[in-house]
N, C-alpha and C positions, 0 to 999 in steps of 0.2 A: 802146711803141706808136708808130709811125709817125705824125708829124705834117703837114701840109699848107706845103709850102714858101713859097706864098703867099697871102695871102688874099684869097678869089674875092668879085667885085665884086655889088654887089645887083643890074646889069641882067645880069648872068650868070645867076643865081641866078633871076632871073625870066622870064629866057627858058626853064629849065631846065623852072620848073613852069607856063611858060603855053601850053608844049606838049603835057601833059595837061590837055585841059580835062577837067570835070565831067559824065556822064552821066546820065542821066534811067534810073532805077533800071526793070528790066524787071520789068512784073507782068503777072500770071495772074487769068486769068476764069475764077470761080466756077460752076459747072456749075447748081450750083441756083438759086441768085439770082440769074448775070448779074455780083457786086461785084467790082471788081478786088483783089488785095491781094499780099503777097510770095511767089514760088514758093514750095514746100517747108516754109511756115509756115502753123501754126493760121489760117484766117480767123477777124480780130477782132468782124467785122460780126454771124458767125450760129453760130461755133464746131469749123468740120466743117475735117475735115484726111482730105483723100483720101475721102471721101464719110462719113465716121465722125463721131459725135460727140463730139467731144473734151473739151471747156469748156462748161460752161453761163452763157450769154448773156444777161442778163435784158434784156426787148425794153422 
């Protein structure tokens, strides 16, 4: 396996990842409640995934 001929300095390395910052996760508003929560996932609030009941929620 190929090794690294030299080794890359920590403000290298930190330029590298402080040019992907961190993004604020996108969510979806519940049609029936109004709660926001993660696309394409169960809402944990009331249970319903695509208007269905999926999970029961005790309130």
């Amino acid at each position: 396996m190929a090794q690294p001929k030299r080794k890359n300095s920590k403000m290298r390395s930190a330029k590298r990842r402080g040019s992907k910052p961190f993004k604020t996760p996108l969510l979806a508003k519940d049609p029936a409640d109004g709660t926001a929560h993660l696309p394409h996932r169960v809402n944990p609030s009331n249970g319903l995934y695509r208007g269905r009941q999926v999970i029961d929620v005790e309130v």
